[in-house]
BAKOLLUM-314661 format. One record per residue (C-alpha): z, y, x. Coordinates in steps of 0.001 Angstrom, whole numbers, padded with zeros to 6 digits, always signed. Each point is the difference from the previous one (the first is absolute). Layout:
N
ZYX ...
//
This chain:
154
+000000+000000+000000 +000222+002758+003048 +001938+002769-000021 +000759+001718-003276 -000676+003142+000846 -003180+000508+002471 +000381+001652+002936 +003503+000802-000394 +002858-001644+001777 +001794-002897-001249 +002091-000175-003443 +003625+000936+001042 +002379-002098-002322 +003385+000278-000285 +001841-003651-000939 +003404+000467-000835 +001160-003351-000623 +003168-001738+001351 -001069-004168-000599 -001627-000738+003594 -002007-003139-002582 -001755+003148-001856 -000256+001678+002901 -002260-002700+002038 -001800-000594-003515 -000939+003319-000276 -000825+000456+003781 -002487-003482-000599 -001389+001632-003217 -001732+003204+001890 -000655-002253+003092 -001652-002276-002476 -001724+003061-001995 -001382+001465+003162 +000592+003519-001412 +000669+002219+002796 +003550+000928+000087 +003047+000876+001888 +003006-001858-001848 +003710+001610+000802 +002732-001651-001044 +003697+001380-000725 +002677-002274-001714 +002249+002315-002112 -000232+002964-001985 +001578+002169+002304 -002685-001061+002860 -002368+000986-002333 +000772+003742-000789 +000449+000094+003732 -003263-001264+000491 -001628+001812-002479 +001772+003567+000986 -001310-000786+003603 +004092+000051+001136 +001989-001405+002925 -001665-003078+001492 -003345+001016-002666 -000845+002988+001380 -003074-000704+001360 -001233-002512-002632 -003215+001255-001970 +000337+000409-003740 -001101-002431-002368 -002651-000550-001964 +001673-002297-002589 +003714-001710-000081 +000560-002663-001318 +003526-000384-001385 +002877-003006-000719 +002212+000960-002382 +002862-002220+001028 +000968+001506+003438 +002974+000400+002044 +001678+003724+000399 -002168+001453-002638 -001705-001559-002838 -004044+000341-000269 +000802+002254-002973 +002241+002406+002083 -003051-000018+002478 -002512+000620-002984 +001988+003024-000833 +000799+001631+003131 -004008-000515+000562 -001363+001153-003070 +002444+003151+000371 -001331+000808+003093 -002937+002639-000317 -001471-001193+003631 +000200-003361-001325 -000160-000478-003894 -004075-000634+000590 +000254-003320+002203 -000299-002800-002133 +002389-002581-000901 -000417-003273-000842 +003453-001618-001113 -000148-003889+001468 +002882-001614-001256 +001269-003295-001734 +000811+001141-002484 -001413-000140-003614 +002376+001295-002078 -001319+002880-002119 +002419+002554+000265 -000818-000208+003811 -003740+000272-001047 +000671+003456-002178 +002630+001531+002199 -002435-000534+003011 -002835+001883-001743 +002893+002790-001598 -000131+000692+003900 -003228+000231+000528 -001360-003256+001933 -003701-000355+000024 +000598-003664-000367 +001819-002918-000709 -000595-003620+000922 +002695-002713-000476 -000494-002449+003103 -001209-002872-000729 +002578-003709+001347 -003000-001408+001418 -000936+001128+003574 -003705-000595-000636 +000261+001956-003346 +002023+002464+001810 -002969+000398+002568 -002583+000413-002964 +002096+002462-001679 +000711+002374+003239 -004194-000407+000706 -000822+000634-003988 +002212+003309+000682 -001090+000761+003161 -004076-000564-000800 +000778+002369-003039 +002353+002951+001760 -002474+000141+003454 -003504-000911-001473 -000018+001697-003949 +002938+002433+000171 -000896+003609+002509 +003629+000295+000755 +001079+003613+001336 -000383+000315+003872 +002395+000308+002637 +001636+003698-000712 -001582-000153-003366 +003256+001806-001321 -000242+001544-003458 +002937+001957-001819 
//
């Protein structure tokens, strides 16, 4: 499939997920995809506001293009992240997909009260997992034009 965007530099993604399982599924889903990407991981919420606000140990990191989001994290919840993210004027336009296992509707609603551009439930099996991260990942870097890096809009 190439890179999504011609003649640009890779998709920077943002994977803020603290299961090291989901973590290598996800990493074999892009490998597998052959989108060109640069995958960072952080492991808690609070890593990932860091990460995102370019702080301490982050400073240098480039912004991403698209984060994608656990909800059941250590430190800070995925919602608290949502928030604090979608708050953020230089941040609010960076897309989130929420990645989570959960199901539960009230998780659904309260996700999209908070403005995620997305929400998949992952799927048990690793090979449905990898489909589902590649379904997202042809859609988001091959259909979607996602805002570019220091696309910032008030």
């Amino acid at each position: 499939m190439g890179d999504a965007r011609p003649g640009s530099t890779p998709v920077e993604i943002l994977l803020v997920e603290d299961n090291p399982g989901d973590v290598r599924l996800t990493e074999e889903a892009f490998r597998e995809a052959r989108i060109e990407n640069n995958l960072h991981v952080v492991t808690d919420g609070v890593e990932a506001l860091q990460f995102l606000e370019r702080r301490g140990e982050y400073g240098d990191v480039p912004r991403p293009d698209l984060v994608l989001l656990d909800l059941n994290l250590p430190r800070m919840n995925g919602d608290e992240v949502l928030e604090a993210l979608k708050d953020d004027p230089e941040l609010r336009t960076i897309p989130v997909i929420v990645l989570t296992s959960s199901a539960a509707e009230e998780d659904v609603v309260k996700s999209y009260k908070l403005h995620a551009n997305a929400y998949l439930t992952k799927p048990v099996d690793p090979a449905e997992f990898i489909d589902t991260v590649q379904s997202f990942e042809r859609f988001w870097f091959s259909i979607v034009k996602l805002p570019g890096a220091g696309g910032e809009e008030s």
